[in-house]
N, CA and C atoms as a LAMMPS dump frame, in Angstrom:
ITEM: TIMESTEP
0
ITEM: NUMBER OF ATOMS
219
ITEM: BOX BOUNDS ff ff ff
-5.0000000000000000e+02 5.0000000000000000e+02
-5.0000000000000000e+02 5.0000000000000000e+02
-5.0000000000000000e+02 5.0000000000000000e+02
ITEM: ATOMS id mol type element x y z
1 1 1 N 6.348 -25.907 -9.195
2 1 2 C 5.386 -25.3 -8.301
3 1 3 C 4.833 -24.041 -8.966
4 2 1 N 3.193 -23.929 -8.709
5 2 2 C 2.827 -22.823 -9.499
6 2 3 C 2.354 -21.993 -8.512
7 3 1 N 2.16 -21.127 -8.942
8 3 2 C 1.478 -20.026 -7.797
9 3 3 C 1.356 -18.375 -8.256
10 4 1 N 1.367 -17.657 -7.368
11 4 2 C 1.17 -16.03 -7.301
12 4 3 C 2.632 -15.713 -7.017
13 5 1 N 3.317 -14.969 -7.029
14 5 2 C 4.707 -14.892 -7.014
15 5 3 C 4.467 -14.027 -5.547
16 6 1 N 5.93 -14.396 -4.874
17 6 2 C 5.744 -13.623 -3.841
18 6 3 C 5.767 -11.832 -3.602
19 7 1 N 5.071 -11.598 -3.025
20 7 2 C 4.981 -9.728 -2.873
21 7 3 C 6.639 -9.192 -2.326
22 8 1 N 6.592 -8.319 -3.412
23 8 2 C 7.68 -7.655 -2.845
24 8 3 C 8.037 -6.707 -1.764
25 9 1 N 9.181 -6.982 -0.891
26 9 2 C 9.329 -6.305 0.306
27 9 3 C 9.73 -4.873 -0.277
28 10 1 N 9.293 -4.078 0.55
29 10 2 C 9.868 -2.52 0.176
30 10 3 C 10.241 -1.73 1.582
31 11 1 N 11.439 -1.517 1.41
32 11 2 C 11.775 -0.716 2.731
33 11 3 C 12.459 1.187 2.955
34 12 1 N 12.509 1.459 4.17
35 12 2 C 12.342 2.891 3.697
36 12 3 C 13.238 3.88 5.189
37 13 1 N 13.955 4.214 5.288
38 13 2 C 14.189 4.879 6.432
39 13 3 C 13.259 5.992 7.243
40 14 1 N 12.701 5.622 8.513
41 14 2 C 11.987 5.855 9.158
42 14 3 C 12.404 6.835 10.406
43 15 1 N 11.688 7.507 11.668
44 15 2 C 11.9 7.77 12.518
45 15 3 C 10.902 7.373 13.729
46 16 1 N 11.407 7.117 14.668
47 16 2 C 11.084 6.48 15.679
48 16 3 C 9.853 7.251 16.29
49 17 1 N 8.574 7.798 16.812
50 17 2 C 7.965 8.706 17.192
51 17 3 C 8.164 8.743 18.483
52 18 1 N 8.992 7.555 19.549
53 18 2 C 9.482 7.557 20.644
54 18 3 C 10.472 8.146 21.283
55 19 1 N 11.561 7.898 20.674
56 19 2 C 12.559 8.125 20.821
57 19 3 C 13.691 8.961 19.843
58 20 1 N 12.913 9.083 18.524
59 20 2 C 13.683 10.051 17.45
60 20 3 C 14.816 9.382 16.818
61 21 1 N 14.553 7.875 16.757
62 21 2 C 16.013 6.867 16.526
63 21 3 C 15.286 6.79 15.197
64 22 1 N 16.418 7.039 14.088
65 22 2 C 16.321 6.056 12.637
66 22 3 C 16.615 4.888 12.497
67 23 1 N 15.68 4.215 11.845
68 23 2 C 15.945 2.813 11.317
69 23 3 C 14.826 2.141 9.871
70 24 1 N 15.464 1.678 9.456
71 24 2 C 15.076 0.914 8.378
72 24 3 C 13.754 0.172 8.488
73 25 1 N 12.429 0.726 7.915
74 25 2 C 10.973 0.927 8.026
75 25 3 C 10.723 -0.862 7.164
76 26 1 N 9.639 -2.171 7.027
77 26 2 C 9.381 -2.845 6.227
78 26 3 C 8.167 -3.139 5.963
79 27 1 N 7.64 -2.873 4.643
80 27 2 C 6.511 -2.861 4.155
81 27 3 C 6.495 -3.984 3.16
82 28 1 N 5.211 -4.647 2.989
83 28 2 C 4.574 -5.362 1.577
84 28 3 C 4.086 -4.837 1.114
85 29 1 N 4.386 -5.14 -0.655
86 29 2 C 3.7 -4.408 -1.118
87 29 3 C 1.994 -4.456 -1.822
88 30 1 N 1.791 -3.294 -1.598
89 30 2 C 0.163 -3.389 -1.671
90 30 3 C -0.249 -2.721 -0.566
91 31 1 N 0.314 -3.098 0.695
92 31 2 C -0.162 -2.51 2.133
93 31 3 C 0.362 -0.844 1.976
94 32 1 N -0.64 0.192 2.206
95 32 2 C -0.058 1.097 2.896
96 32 3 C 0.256 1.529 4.276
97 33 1 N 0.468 0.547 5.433
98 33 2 C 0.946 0.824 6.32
99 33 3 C 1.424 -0.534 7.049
100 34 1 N 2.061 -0.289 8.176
101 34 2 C 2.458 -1.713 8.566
102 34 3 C 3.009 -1.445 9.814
103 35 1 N 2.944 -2.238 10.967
104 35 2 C 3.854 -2.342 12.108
105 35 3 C 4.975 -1.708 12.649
106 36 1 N 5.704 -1.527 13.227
107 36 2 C 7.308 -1.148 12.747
108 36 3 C 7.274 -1.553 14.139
109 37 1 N 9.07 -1.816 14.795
110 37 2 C 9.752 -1.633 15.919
111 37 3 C 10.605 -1.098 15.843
112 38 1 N 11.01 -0.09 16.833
113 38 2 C 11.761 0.558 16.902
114 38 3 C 13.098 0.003 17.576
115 39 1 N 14.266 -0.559 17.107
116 39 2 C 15.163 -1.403 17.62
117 39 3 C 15.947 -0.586 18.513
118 40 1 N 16.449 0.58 18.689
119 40 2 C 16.409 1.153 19.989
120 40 3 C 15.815 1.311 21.029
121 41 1 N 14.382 1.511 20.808
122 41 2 C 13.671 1.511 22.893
123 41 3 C 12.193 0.355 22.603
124 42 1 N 12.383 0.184 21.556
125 42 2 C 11.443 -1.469 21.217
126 42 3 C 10.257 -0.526 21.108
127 43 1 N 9.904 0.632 21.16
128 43 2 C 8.261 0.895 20.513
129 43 3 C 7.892 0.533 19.435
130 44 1 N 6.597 0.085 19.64
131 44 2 C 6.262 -0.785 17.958
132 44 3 C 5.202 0.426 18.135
133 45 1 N 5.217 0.789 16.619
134 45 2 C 3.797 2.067 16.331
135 45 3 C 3.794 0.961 14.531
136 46 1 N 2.633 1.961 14.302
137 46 2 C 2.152 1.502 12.499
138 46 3 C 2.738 2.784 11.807
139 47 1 N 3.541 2.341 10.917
140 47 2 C 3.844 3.49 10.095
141 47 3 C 3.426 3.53 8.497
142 48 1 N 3.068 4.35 8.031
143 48 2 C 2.485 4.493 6.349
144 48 3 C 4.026 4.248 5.658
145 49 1 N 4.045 3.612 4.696
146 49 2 C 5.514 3.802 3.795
147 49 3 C 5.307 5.221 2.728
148 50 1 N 6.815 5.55 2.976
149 50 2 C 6.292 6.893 2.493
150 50 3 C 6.37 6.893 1.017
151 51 1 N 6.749 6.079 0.502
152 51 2 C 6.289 6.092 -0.849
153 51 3 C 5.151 5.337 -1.741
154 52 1 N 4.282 5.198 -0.843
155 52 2 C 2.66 4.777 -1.242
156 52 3 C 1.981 5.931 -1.319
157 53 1 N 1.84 5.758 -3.018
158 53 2 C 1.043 6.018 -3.654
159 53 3 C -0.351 5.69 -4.181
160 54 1 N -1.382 6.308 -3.414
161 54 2 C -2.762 6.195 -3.709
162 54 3 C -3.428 6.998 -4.719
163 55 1 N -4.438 6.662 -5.566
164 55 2 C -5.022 7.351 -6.268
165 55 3 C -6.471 6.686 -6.957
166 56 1 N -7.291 7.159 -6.008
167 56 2 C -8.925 6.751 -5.866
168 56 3 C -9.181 6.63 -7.121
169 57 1 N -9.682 5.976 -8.146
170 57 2 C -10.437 5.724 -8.797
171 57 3 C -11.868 5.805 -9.139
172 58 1 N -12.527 6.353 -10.379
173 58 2 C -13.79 6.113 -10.282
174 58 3 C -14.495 5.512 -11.88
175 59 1 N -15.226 4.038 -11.532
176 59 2 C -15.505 3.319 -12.86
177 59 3 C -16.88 3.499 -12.841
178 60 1 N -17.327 4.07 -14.242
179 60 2 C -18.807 4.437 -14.585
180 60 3 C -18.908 2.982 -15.174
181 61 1 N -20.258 2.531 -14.975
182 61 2 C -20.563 1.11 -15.612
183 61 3 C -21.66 1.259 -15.993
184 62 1 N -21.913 1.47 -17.593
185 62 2 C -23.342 1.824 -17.615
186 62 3 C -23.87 0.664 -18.437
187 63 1 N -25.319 0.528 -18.465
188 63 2 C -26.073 -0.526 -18.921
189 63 3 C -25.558 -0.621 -20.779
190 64 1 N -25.338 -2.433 -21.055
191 64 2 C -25.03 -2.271 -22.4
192 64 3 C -25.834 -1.327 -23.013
193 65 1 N -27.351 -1.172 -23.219
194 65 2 C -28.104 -0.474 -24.383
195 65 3 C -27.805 1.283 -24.121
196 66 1 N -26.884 1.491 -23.37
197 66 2 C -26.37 3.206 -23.358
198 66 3 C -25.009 2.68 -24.099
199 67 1 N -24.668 1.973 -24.236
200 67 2 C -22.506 2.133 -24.878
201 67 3 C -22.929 2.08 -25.992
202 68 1 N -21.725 3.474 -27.058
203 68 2 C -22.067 3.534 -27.832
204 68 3 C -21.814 1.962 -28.895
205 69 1 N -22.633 1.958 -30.235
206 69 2 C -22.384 0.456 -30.897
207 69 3 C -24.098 -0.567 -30.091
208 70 1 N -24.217 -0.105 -28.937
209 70 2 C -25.271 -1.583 -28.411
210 70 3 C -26.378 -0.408 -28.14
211 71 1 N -27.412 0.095 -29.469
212 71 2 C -28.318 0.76 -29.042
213 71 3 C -29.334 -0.008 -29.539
214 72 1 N -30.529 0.557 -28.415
215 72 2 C -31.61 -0.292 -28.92
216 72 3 C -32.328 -0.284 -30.794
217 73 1 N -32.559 -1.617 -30.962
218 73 2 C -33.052 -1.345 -32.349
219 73 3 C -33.891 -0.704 -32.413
């Protein structure tokens, strides 16, 4: 069987914003945020994983006849 391999789970100790209960947070990865329940008073909120790391990017794409090597004859 071929395919994309499956995404890895990443998990993280959390706090409840309900009730102030810790428990064990589960994220995919790629997502920065995701669902959670709180297995003490069952509030489900979205929580960010706190170790997602973002960092915006910016790609200049300029026309071949500006890169250097492809100038006009």
């Amino acid at each position: 069987m071929t395919g994309a391999p499956a995404p890895m789970r990443l998990t993280a100790e959390i706090t409840c914003p309900s009730c102030g209960c810790t428990f064990t947070g589960r994220w995919t990865e790629g997502r920065e945020t995701a669902a959670q329940r709180c297995g003490s008073c069952g509030h489900v909120f979205d929580a960010t994983w706190p170790g997602f790391t973002f960092e915006p990017q910016t790609v200049i794409i300029s026309p071949s006849a500006e890169e250097p090597g492809h100038g006009a004859a």
